[in-house]
matplotlib code that plots the C-alpha trace (Angstrom):
import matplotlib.pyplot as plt

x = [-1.9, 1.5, 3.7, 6.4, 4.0, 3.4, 5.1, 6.4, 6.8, 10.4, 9.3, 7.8, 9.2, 8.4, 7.1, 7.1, 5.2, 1.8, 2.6, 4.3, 1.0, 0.3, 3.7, 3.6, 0.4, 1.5, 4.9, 3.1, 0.6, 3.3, 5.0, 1.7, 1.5, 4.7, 3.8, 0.8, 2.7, 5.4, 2.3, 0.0, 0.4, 2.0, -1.5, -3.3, -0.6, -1.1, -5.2, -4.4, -2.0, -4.5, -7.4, -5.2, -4.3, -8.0, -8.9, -6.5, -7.7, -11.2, -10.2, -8.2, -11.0, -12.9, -10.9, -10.8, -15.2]
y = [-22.3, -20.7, -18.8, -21.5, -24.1, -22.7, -23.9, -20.4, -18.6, -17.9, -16.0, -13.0, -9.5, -6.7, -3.7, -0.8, 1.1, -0.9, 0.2, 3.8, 5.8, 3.9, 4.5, 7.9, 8.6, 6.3, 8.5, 11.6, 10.1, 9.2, 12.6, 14.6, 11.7, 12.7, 16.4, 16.0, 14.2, 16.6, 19.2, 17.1, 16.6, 13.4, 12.4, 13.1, 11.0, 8.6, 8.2, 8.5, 5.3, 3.5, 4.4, 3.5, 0.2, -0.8, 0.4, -2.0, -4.9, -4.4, -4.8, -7.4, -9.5, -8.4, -10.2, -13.7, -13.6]
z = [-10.6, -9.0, -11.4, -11.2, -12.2, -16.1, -18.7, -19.7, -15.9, -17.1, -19.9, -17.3, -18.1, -15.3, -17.2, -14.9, -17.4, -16.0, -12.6, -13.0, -12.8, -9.5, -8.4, -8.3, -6.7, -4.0, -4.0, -3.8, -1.3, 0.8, 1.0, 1.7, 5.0, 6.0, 5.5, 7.7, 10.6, 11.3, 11.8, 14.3, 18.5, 19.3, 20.6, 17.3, 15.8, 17.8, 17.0, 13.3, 13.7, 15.9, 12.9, 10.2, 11.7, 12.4, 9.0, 7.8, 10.0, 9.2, 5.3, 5.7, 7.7, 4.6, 2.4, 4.3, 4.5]

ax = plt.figure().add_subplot(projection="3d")
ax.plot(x, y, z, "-o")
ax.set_aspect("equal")
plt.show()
């Protein structure tokens, strides 16, 4: 059932405090990525993108088996 389908879907509150703990390990996680990109060869950049993007592909078919 969709959100918009319950009786009471206009009665949703966001609560960040469920997701701030998250947040900020993604933040941080983010800034050491950075960190590590402006220290790499363009090449070695490169591979890590190529990696990360197959990675990603490979979890995503994951989901859809």
């Amino acid at each position: 059932m969709w959100n918009w389908q319950r009786k009471d879907w206009r009665l949703f509150k966001y609560d960040k405090s469920v997701i701030s703990e998250l947040e900020q390990k993604f933040l941080l996680g983010s800034g050491e990525c950075f960190g590590i990109l402006k220290h790499i060869s363009y090449n070695q950049e490169t591979m890590l993108k190529i990696a990360l993007i197959s990675d990603e592909a490979l979890k995503t078919s994951e989901i859809k088996a």
